[in-house]
HTML snippet that shows the backbone in 3Dmol.js (N, CA, C, O; Angstrom):
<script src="https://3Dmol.org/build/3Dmol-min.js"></script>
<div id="view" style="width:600px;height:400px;position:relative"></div>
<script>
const pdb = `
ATOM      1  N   UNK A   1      80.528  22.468 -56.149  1.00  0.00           N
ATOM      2  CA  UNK A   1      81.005  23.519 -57.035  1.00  0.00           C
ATOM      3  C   UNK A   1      80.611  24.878 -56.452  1.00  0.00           C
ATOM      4  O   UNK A   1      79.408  25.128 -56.375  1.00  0.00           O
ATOM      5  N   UNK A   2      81.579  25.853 -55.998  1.00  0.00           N
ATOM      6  CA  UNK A   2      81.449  26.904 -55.701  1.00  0.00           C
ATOM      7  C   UNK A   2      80.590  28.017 -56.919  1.00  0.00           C
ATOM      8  O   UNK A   2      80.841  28.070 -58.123  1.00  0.00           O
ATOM      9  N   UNK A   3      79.590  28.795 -56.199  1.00  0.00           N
ATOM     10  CA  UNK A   3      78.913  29.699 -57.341  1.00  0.00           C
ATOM     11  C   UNK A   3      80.039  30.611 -57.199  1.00  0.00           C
ATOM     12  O   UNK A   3      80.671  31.028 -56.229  1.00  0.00           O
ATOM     13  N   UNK A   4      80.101  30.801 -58.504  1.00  0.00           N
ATOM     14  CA  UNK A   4      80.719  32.695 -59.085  1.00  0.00           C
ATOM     15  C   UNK A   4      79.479  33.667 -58.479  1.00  0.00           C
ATOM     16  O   UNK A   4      78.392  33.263 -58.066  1.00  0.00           O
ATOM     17  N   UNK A   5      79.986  35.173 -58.548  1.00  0.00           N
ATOM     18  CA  UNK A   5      78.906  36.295 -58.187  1.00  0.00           C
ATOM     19  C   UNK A   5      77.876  36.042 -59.413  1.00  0.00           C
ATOM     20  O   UNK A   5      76.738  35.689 -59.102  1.00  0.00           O
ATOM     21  N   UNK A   6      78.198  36.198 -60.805  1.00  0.00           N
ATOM     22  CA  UNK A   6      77.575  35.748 -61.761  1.00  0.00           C
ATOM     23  C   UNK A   6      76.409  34.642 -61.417  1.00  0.00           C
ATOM     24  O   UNK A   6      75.242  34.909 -61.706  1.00  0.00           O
ATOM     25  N   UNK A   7      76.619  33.877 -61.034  1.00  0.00           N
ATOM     26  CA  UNK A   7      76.091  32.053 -61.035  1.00  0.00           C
ATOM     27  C   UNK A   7      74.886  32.914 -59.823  1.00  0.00           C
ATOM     28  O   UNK A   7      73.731  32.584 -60.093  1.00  0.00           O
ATOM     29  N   UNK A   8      74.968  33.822 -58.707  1.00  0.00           N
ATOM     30  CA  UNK A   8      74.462  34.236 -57.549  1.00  0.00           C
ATOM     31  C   UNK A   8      73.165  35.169 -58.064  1.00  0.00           C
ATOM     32  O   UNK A   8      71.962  35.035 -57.841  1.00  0.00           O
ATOM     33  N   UNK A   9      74.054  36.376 -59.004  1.00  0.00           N
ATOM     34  CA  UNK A   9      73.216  36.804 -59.359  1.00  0.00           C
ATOM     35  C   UNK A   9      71.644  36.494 -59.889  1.00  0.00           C
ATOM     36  O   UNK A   9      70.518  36.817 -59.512  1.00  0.00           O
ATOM     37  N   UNK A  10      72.308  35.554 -61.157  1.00  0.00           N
ATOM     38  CA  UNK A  10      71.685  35.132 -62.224  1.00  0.00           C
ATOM     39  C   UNK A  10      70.336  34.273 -61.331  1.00  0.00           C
ATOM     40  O   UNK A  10      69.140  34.275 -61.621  1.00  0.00           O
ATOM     41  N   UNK A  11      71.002  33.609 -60.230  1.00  0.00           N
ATOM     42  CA  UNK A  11      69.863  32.687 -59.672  1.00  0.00           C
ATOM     43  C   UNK A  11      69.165  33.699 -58.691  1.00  0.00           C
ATOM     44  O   UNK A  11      68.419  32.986 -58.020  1.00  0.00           O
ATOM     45  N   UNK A  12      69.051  34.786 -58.335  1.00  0.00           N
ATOM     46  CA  UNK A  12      68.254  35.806 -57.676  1.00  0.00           C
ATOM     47  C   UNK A  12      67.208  36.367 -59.022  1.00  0.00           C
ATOM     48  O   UNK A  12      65.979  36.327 -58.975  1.00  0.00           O
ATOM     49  N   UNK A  13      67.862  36.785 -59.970  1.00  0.00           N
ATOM     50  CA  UNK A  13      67.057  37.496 -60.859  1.00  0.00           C
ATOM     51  C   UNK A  13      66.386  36.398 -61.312  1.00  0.00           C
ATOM     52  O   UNK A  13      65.279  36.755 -61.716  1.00  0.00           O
ATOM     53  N   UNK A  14      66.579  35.058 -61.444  1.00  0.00           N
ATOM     54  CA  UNK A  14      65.988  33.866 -62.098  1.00  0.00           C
ATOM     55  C   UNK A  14      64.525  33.797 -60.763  1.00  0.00           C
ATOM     56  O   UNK A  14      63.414  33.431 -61.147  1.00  0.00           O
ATOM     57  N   UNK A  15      64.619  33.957 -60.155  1.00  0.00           N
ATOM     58  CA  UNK A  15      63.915  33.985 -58.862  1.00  0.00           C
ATOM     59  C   UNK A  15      63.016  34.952 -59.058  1.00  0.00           C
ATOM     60  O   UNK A  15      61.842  34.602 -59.172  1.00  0.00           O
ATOM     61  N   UNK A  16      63.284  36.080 -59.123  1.00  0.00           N
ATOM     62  CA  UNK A  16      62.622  36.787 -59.281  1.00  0.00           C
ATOM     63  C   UNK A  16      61.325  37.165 -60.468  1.00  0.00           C
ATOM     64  O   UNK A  16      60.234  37.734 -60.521  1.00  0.00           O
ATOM     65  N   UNK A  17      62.249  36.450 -61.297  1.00  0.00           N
ATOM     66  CA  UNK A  17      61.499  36.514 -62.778  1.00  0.00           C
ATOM     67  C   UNK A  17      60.228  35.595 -62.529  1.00  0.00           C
ATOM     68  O   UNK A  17      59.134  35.704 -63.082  1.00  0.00           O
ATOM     69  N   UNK A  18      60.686  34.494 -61.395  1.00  0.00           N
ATOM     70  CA  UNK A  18      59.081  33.741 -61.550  1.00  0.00           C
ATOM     71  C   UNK A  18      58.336  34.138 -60.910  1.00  0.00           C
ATOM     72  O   UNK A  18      57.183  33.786 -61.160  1.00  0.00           O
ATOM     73  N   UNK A  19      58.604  35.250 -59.530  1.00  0.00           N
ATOM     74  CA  UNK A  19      57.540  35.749 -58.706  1.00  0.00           C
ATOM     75  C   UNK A  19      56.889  36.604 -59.854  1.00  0.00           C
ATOM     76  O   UNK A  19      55.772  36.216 -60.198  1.00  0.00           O
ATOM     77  N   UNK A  20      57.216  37.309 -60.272  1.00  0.00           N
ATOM     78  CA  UNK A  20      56.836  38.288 -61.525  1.00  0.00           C
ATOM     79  C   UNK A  20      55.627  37.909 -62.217  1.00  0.00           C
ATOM     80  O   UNK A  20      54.444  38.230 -62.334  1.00  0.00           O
ATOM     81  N   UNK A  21      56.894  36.674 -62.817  1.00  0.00           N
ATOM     82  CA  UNK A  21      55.548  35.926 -63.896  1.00  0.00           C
ATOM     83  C   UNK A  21      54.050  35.679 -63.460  1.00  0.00           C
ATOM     84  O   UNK A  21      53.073  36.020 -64.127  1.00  0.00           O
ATOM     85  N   UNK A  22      54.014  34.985 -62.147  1.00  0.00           N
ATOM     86  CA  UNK A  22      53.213  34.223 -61.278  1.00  0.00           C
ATOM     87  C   UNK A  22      52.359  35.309 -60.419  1.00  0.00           C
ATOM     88  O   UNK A  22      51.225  35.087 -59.993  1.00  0.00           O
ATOM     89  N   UNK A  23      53.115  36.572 -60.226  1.00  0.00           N
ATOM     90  CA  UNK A  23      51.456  37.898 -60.174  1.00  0.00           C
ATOM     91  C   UNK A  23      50.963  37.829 -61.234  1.00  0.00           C
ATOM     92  O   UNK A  23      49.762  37.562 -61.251  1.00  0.00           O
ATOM     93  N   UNK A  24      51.715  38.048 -62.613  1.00  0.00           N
ATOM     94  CA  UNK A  24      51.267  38.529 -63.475  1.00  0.00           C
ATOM     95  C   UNK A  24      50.195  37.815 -64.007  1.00  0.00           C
ATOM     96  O   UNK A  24      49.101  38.308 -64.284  1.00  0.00           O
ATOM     97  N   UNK A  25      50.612  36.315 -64.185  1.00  0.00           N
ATOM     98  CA  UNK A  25      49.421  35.134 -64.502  1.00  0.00           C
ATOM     99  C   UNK A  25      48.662  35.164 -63.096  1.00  0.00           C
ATOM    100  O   UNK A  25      48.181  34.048 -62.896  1.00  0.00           O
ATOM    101  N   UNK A  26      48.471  35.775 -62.374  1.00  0.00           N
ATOM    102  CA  UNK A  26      47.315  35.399 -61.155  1.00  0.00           C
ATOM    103  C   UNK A  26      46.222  36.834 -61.200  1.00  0.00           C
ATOM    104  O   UNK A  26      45.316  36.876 -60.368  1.00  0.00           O
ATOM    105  N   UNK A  27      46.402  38.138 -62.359  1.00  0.00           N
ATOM    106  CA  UNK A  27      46.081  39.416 -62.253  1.00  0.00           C
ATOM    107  C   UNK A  27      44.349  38.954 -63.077  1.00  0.00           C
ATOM    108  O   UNK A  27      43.488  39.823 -63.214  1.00  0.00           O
ATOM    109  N   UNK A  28      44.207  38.043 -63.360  1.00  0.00           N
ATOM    110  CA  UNK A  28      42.550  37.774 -64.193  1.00  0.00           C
ATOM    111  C   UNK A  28      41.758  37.422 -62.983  1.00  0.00           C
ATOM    112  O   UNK A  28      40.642  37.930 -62.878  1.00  0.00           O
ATOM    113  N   UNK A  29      42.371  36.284 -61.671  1.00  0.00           N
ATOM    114  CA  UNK A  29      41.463  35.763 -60.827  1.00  0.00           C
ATOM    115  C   UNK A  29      41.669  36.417 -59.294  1.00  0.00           C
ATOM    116  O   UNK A  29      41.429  35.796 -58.259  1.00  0.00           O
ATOM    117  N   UNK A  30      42.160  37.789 -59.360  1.00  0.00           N
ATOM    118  CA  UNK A  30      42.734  37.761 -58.223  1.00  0.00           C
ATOM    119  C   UNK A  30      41.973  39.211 -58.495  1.00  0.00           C
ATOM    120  O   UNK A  30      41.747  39.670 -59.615  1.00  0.00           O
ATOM    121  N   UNK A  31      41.534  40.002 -56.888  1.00  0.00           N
ATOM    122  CA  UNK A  31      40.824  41.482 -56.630  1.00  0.00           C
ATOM    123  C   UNK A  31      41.763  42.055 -56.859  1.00  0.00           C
ATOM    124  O   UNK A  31      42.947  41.728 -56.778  1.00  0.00           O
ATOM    125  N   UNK A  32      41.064  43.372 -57.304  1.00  0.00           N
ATOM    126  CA  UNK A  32      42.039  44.770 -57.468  1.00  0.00           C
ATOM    127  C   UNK A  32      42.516  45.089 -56.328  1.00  0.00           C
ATOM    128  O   UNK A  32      43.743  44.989 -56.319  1.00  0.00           O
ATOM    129  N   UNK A  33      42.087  45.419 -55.391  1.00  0.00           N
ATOM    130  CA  UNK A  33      42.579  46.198 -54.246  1.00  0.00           C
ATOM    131  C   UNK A  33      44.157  45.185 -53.106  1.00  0.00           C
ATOM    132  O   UNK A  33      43.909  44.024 -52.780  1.00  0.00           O
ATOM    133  N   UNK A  34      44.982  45.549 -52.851  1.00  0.00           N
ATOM    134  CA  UNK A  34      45.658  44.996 -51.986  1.00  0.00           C
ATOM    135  C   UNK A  34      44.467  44.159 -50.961  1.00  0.00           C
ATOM    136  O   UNK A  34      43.283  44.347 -50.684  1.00  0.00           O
ATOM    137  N   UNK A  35      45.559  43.103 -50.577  1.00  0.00           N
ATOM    138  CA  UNK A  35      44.955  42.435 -49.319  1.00  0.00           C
ATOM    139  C   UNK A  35      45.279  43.055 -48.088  1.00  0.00           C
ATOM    140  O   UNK A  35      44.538  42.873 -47.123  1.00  0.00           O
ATOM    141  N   UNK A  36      46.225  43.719 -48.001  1.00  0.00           N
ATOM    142  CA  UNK A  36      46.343  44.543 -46.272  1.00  0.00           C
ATOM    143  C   UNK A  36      47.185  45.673 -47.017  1.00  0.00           C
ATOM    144  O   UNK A  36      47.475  45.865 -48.198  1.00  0.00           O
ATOM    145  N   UNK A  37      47.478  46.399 -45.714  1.00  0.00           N
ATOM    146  CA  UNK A  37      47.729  47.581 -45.873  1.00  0.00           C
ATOM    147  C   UNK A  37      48.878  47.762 -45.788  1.00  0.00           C
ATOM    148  O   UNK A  37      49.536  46.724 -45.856  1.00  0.00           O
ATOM    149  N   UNK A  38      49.723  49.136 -45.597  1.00  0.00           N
ATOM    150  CA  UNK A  38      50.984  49.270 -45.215  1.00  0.00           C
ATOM    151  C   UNK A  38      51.538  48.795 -44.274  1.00  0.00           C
ATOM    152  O   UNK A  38      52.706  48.419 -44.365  1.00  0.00           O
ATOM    153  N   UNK A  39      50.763  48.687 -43.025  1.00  0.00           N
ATOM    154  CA  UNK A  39      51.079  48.564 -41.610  1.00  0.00           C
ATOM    155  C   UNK A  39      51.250  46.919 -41.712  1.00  0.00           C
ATOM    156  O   UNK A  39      52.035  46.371 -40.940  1.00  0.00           O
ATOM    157  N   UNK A  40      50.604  46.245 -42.547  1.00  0.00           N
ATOM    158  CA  UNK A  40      50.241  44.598 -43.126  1.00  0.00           C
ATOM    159  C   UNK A  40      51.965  44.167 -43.342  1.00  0.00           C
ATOM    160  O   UNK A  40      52.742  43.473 -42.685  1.00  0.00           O
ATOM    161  N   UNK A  41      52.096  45.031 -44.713  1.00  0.00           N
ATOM    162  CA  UNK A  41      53.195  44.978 -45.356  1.00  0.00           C
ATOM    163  C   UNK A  41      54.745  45.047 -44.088  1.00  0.00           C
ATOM    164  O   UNK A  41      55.559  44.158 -43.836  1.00  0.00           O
ATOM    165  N   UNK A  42      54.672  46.060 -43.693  1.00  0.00           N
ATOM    166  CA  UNK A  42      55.622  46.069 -42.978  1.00  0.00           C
ATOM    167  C   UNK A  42      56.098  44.988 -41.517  1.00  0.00           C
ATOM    168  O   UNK A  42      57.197  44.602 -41.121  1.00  0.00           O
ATOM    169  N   UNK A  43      55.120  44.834 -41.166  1.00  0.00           N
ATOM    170  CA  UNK A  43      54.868  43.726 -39.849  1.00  0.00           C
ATOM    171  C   UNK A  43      55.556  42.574 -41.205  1.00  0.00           C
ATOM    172  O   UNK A  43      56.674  42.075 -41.083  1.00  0.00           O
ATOM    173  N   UNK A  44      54.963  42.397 -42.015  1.00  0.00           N
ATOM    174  CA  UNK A  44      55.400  41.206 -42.894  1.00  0.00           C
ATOM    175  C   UNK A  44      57.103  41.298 -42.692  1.00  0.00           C
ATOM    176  O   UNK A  44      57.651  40.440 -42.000  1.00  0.00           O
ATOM    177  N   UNK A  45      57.950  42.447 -43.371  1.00  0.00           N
ATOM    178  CA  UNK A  45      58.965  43.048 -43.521  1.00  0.00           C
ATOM    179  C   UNK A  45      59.499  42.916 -42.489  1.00  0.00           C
ATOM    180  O   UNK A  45      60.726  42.842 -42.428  1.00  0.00           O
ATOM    181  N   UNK A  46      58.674  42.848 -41.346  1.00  0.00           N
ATOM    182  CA  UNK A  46      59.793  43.230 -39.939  1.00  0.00           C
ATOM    183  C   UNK A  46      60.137  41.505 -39.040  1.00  0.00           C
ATOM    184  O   UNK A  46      60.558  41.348 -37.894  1.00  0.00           O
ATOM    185  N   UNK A  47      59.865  40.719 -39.798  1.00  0.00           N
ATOM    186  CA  UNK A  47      60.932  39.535 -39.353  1.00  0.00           C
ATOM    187  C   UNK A  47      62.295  39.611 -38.705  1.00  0.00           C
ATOM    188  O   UNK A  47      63.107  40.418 -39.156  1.00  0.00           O
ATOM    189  N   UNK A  48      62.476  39.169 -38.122  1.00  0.00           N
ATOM    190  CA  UNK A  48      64.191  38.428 -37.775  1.00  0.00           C
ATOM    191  C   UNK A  48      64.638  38.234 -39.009  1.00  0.00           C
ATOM    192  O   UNK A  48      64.062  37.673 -39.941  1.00  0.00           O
ATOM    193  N   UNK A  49      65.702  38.728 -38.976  1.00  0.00           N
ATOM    194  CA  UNK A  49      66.924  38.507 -39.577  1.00  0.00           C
ATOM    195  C   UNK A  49      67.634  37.569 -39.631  1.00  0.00           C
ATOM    196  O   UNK A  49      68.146  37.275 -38.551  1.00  0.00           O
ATOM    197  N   UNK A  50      68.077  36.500 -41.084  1.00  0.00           N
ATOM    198  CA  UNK A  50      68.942  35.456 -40.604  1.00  0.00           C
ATOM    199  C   UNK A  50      69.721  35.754 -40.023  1.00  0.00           C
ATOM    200  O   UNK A  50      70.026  36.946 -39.980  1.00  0.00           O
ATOM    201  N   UNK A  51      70.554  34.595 -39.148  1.00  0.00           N
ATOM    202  CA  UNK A  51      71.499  34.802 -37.756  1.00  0.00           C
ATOM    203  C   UNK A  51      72.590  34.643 -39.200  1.00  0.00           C
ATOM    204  O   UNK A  51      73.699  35.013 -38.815  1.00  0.00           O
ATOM    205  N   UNK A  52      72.649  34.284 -40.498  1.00  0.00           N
ATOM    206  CA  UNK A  52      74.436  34.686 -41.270  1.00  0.00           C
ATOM    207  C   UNK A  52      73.527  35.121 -42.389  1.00  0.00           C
ATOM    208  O   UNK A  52      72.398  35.613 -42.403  1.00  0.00           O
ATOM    209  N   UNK A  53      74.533  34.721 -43.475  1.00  0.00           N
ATOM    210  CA  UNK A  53      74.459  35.170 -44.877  1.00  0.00           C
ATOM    211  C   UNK A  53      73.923  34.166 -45.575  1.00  0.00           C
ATOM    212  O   UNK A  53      74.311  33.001 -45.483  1.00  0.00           O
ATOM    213  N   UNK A  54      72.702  34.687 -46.552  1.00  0.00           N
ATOM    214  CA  UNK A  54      71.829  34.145 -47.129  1.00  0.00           C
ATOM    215  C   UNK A  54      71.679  33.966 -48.642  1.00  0.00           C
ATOM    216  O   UNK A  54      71.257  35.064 -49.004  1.00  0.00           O
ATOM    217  N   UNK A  55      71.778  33.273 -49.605  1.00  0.00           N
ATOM    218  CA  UNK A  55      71.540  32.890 -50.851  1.00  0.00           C
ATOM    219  C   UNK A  55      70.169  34.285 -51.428  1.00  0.00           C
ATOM    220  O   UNK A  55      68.990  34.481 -51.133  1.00  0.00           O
ATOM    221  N   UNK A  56      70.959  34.823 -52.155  1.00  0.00           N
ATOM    222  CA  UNK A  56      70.031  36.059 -52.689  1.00  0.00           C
ATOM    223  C   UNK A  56      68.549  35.838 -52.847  1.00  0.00           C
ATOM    224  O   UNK A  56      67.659  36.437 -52.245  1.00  0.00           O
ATOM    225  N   UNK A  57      68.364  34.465 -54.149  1.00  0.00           N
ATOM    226  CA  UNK A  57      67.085  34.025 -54.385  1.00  0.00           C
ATOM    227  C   UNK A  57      66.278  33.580 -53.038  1.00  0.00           C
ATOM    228  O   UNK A  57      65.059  33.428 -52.952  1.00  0.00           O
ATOM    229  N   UNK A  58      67.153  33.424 -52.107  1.00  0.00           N
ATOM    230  CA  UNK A  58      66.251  33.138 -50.751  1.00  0.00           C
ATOM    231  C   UNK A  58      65.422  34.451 -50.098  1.00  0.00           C
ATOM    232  O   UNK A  58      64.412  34.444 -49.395  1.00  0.00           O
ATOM    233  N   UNK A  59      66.202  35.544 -50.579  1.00  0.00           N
ATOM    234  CA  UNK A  59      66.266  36.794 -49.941  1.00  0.00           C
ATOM    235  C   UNK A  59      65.359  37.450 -50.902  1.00  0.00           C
ATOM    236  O   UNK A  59      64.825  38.458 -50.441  1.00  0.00           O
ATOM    237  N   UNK A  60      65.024  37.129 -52.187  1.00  0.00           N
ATOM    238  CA  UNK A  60      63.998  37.369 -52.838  1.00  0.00           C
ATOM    239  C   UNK A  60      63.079  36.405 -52.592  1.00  0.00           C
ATOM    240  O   UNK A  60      62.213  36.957 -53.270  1.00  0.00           O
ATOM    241  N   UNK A  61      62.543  35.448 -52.202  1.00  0.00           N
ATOM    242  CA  UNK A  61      61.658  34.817 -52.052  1.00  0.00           C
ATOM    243  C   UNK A  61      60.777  35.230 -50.702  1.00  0.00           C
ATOM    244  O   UNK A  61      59.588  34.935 -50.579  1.00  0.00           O
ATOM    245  N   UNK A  62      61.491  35.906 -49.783  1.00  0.00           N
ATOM    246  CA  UNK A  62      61.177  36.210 -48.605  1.00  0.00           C
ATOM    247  C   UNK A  62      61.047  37.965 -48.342  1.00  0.00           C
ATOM    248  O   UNK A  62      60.984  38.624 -47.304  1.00  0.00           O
ATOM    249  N   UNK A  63      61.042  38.279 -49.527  1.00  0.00           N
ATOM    250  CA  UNK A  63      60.528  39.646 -49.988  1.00  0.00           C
ATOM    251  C   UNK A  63      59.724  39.830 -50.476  1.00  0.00           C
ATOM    252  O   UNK A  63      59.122  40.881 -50.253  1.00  0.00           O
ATOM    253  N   UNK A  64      59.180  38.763 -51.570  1.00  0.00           N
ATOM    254  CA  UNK A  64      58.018  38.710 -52.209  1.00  0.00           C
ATOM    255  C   UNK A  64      56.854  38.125 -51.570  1.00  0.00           C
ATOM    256  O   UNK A  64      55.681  38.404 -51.815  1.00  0.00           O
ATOM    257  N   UNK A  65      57.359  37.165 -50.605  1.00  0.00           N
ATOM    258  CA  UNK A  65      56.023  36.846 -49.786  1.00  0.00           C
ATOM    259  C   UNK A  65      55.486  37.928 -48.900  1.00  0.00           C
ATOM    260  O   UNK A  65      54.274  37.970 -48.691  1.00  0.00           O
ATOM    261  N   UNK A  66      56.103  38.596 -48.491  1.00  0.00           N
ATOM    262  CA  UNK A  66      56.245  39.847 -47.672  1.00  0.00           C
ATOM    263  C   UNK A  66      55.258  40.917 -47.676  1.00  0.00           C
ATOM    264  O   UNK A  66      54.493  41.355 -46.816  1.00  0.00           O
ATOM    265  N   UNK A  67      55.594  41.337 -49.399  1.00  0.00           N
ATOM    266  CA  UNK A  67      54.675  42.389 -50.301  1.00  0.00           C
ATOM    267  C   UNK A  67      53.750  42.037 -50.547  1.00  0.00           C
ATOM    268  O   UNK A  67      52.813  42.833 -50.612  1.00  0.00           O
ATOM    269  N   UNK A  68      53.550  40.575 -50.822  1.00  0.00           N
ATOM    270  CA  UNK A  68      52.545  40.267 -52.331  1.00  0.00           C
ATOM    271  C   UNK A  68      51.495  40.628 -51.784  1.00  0.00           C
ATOM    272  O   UNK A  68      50.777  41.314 -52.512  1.00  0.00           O
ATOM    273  N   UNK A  69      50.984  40.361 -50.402  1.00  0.00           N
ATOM    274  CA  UNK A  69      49.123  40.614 -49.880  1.00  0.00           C
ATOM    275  C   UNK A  69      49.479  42.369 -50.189  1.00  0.00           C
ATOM    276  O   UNK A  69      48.505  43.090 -49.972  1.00  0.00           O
ATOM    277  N   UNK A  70      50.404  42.896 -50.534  1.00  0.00           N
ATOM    278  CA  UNK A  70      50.170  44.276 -50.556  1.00  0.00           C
ATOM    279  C   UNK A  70      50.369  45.031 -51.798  1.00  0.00           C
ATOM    280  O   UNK A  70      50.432  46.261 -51.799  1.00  0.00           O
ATOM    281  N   UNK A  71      50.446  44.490 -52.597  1.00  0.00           N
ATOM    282  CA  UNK A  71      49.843  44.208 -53.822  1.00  0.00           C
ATOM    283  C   UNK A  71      48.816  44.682 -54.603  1.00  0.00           C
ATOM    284  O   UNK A  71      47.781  44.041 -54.418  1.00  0.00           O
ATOM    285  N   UNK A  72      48.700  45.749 -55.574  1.00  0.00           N
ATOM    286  CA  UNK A  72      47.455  46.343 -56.092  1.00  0.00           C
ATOM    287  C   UNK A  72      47.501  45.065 -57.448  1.00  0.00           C
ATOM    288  O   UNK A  72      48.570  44.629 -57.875  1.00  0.00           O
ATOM    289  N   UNK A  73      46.534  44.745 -57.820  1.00  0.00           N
ATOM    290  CA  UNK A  73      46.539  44.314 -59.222  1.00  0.00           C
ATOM    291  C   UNK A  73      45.942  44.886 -60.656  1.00  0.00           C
ATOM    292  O   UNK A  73      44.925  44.730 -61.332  1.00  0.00           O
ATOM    293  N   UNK A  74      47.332  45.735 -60.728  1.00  0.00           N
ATOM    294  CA  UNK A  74      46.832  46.447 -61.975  1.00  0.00           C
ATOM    295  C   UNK A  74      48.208  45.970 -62.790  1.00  0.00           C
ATOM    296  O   UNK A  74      49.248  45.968 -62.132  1.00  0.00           O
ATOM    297  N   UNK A  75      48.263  45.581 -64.134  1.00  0.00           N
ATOM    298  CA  UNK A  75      49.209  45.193 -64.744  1.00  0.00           C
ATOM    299  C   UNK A  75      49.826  46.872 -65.318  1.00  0.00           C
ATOM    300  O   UNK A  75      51.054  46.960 -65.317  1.00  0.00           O
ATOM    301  N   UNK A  76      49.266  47.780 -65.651  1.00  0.00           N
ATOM    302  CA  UNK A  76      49.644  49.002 -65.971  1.00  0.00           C
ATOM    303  C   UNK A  76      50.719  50.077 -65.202  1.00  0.00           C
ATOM    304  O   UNK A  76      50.621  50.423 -64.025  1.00  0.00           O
ATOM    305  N   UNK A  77      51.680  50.481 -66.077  1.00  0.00           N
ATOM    306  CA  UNK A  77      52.533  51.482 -64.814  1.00  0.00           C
ATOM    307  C   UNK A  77      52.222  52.541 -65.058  1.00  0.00           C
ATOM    308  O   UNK A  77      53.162  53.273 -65.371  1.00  0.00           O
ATOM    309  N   UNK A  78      51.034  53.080 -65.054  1.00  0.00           N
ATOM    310  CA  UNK A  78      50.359  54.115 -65.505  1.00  0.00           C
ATOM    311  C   UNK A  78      49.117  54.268 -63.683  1.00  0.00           C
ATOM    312  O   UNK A  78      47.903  54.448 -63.590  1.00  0.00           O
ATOM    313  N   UNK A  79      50.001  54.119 -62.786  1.00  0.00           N
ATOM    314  CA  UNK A  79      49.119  53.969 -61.454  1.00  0.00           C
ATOM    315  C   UNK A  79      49.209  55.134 -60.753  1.00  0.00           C
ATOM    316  O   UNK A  79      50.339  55.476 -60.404  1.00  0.00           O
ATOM    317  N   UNK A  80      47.844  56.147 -60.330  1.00  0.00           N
ATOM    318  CA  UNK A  80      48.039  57.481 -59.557  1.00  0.00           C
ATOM    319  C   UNK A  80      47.759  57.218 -58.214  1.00  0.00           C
ATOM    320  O   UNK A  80      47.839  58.118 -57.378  1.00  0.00           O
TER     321      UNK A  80
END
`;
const viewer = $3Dmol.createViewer("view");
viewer.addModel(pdb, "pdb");
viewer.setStyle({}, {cartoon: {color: "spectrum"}});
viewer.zoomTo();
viewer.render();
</script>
């Protein structure tokens, strides 16, 4: 069964919603401070590129592993 854009979406943001959840439940046992730095973050970021086109939620999954050591843990958006 072919996905609709709908069906694509929905399973990226569905994706996303559990990386979310899963900082959010990890913010009691886990340090405040990031685990690496910018320079961390980006080396993460600077992978190869799939050689085609990729399933969104894949493309969020491989964004969030990316960031997460870079990562402050403060649940507040109240951050200076």
């Amino acid at each position: 069964m072919t996905q609709t854009p709908t069906d694509r979406r929905t399973a990226a943001l569905d994706r996303a919603r559990v990386h979310a959840t899963a900082w959010l439940d990890s913010l009691a046992d886990r340090p405040v401070p990031a685990r690496t730095d910018v320079a961390g973050v980006v080396e993460a970021l600077g992978r190869d590129l799939p050689e085609g086109p990729t399933p969104a939620e894949d493309v969020v999954d491989l964004l969030a592993e990316a960031v997460e050591p870079g990562l402050v843990s403060m649940p507040s958006g109240r951050f200076f």
